[in-house]
C-alpha positions in Angstrom: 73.3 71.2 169.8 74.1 71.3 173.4 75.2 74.5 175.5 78.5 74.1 177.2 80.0 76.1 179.9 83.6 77.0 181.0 85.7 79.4 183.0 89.0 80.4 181.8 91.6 83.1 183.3 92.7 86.2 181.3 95.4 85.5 179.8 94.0 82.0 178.6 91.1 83.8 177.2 93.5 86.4 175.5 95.5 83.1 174.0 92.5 81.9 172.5 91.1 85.1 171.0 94.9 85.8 169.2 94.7 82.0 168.2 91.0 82.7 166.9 92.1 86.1 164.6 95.5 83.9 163.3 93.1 81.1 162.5 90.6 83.0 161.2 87.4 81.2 163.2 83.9 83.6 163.0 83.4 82.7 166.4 84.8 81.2 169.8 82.2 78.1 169.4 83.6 77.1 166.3 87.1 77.8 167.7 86.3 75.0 170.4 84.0 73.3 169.0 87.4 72.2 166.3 89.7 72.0 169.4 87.1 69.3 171.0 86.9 67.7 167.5 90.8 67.2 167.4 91.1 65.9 171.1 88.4 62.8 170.7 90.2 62.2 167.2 93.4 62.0 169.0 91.7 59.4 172.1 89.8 57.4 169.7 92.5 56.4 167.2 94.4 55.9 170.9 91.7 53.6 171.8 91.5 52.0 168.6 95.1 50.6 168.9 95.8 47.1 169.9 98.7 44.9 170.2 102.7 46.1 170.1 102.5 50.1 169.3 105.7 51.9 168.3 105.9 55.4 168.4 107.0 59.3 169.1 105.9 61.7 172.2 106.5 65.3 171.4 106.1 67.1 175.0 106.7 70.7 176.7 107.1 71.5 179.8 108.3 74.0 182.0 112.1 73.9 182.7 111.4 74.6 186.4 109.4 71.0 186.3 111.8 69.2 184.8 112.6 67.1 187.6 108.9 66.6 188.2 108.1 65.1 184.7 111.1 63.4 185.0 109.9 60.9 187.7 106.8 60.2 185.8 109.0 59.5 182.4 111.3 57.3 184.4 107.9 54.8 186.0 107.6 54.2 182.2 111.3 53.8 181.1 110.6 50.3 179.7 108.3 51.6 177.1 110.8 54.6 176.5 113.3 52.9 174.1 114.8 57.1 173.2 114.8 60.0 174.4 115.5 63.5 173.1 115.8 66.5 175.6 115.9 70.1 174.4 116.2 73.3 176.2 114.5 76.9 175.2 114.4 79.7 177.0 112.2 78.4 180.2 110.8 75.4 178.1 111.9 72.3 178.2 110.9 70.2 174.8 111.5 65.8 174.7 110.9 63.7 171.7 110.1 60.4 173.2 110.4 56.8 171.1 107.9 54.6 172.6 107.9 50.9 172.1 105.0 49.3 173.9 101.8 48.0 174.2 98.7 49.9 172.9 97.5 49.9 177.0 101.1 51.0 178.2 100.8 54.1 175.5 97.6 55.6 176.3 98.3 55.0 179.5 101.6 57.2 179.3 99.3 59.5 176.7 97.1 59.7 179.8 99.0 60.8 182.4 101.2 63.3 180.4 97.8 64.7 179.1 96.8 65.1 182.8 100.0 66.1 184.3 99.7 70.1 185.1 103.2 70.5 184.5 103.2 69.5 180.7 102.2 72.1 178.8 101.6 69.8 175.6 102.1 66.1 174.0 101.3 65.6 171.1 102.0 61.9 169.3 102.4 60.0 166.2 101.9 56.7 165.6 104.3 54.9 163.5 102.8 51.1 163.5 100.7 49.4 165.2 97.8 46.8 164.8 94.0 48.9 165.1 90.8 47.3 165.2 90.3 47.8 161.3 93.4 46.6 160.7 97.0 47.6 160.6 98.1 51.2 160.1 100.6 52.3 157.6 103.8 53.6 158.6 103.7 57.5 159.3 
């Protein structure tokens, strides 16, 4: 097994040590190691998609960056088909129906994922064709 490397600030450190009691990992490695895991599941059945892809976005995002993530949503509003906008204290949540091609969704996976104003996205995939054949409905 390889060694890998990071630095973190405080409070992120402190996140990931109260997420580590509540979740009951023995160590920090495993912790991350199983965060890692989850991430390239998430890209590879992304990459594995082909064809027309329906399906939901689940982002947060600070309400102070609303406008922000709001021009990128809108250079992808023909792959948006709804949209869902709800406000919590200082958090802004969208539930986002996507109807496009399997490039046009990871691309919008992409640069959510990247966007330092989105705290999260998280997706599900209700059809779509992958490479091993079609996916049942979710």
């Amino acid at each position: 097994m390889e060694i890998l490397s990071i630095s973190i600030d405080k409070d992120e450190l402190k996140q990931l040590e109260k997420i580590q009691k509540r979740l009951g990992f023995k160590s920090r490695s495993k912790m991350l190691r199983s965060a890692v895991t989850s991430m390239l599941n998430d890209y590879e059945r992304l990459d594995s998609l082909k064809g027309n892809v329906e399906s939901v976005f689940v982002l947060t995002y600070a309400e102070s960056e609303k406008n922000k993530v709001s021009d990128v949503l809108h250079k992808f509003k023909d792959a948006i088909k709804i949209e869902m906008h709800q406000h919590r204290p200082g958090v802004c949540i969208d539930v986002l129906n996507i109807d496009a091609s399997a490039i046009k969704t990871r691309e919008l996976f992409g640069v959510l994922k990247k966007n330092r104003c989105v705290y999260s996205v998280n997706y599900s995939v209700v059809s779509g064709s992958e490479r091993a054949g079609r996916l049942s409905p979710v």
